[in-house]
C-alpha positions as CSV (number, residue, x, y, z in Angstrom):
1,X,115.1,93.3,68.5
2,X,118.2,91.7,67.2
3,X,118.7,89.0,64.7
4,X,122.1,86.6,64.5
5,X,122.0,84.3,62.1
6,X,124.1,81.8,59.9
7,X,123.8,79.0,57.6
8,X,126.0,76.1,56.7
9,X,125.9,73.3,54.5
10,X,126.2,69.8,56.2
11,X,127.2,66.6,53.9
12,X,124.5,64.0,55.3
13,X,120.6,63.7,53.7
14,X,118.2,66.0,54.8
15,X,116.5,64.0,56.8
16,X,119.0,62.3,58.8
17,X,120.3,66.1,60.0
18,X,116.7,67.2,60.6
19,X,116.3,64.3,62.8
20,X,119.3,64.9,65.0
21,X,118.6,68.4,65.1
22,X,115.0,67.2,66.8
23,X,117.3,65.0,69.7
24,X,117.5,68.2,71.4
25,X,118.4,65.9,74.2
26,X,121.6,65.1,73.1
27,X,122.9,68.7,72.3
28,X,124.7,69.1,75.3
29,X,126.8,65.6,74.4
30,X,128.1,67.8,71.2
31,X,127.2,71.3,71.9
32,X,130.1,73.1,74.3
33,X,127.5,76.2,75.3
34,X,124.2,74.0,76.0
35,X,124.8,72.8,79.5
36,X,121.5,71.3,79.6
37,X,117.9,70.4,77.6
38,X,114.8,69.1,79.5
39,X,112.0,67.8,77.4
40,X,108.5,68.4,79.5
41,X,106.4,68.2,76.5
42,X,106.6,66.3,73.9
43,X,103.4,66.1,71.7
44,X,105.1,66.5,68.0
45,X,104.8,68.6,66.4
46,X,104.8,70.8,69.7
47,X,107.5,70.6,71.9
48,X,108.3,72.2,75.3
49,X,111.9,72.2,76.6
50,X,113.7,73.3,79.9
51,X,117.4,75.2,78.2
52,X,120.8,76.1,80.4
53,X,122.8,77.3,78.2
54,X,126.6,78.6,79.3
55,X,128.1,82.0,78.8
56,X,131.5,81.1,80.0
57,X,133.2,84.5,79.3
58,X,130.5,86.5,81.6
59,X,130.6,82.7,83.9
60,X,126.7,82.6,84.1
61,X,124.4,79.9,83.0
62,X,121.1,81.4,80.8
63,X,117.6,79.7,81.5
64,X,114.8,79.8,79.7
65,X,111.8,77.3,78.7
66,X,111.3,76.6,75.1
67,X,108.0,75.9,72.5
68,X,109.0,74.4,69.5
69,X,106.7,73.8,66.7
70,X,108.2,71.0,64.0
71,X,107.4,71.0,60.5
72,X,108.5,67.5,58.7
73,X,107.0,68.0,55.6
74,X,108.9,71.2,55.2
75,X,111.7,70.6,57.5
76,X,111.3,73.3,59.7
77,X,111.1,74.3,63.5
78,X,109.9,77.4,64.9
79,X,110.9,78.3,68.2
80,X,109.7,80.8,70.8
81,X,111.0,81.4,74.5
82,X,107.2,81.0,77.0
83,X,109.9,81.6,79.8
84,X,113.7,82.4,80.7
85,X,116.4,84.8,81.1
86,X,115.1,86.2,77.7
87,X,113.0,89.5,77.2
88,X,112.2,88.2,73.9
89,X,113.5,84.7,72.5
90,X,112.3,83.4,69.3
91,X,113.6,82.0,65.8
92,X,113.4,78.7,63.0
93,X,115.4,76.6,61.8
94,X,115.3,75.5,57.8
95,X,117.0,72.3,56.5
96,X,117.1,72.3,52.4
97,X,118.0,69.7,50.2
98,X,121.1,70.4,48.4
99,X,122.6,68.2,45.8
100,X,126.0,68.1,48.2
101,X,123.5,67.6,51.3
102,X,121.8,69.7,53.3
103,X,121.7,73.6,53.8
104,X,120.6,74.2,57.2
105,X,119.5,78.3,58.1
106,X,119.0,79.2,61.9
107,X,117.6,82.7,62.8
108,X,117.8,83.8,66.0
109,X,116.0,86.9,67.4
110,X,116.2,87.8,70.9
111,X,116.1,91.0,74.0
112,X,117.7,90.5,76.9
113,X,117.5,93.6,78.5
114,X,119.3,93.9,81.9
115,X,118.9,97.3,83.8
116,X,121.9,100.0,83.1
117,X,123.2,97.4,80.1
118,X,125.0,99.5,78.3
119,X,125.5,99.7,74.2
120,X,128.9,98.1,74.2
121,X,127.5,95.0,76.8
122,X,125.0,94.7,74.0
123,X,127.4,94.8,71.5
124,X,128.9,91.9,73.1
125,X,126.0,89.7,73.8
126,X,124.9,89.9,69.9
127,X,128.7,89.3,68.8
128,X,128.3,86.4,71.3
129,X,124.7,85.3,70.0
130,X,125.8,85.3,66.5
131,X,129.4,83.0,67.7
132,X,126.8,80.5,69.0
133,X,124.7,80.3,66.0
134,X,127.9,79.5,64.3
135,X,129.0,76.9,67.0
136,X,125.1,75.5,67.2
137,X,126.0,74.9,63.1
138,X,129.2,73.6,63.5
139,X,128.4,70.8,66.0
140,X,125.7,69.9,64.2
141,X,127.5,69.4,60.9
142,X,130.6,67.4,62.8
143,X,128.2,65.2,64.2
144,X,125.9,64.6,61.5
145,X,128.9,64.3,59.3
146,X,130.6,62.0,61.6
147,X,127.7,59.6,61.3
């Protein structure tokens, strides 16, 4: 299965980032590829979330449901698809104190298998996963940041 994954280092406390990171709600307001979140569970530290996220060079929309577990005493989420577009759709995210802010690691691993994909389509779709890892990062820093 593949992995993307990146980490940046956002200039805000810990937990001021680890609490917009759990207003999934509001990711589409910041984040250019989430088109939408849905929350149709929310009993924390388990959460359940409709996703339609945009591919907008292959102009389709991705949809899957999402379980998140949330961890505030080590400021981490685990995440795994129960539905979607995904064959396999799982990862964490990890927010770290750092004495400039906070260090937050996302890990993606995922399968999306589509019948007579070939390698370089694959190719693609990680190069693509890993450039919204990145993007996930970025918006979250520039908002967090941004206060």
């Amino acid at each position: 299965m593949p992995t993307v994954s990146s980490e940046i280092l956002i200039q805000a406390p810990a937990g001021a980032v680890y609490s917009l990171a759990q207003d999934i709600e509001q990711f589409p307001e910041f984040m250019a590829d989430v088109q939408s979140v849905e929350i149709l569970e929310d009993n924390l530290p388990r959460r359940v979330s409709r996703w339609v996220g945009v591919v907008k060079e292959f102009n389709r929309t991705v949809t899957w449901t999402e379980e998140d577990f949330w961890d505030d005493e080590q400021r981490r989420c685990t995440f795994r698809q129960t539905e979607g577009d995904y064959t396999q759709y799982q990862g964490e995210w990890e927010f770290h104190e750092d004495p400039q802010g906070t260090r937050v690691y996302l890990r993606i691993d995922f399968e999306y298998d589509v019948p007579l994909i070939g390698a370089l389509i694959k190719g693609i779709l990680q190069r693509k996963m890993q450039q919204n890892v990145e993007a996930m990062l970025a918006a979250l820093k520039e908002q967090a940041e941004a206060g």
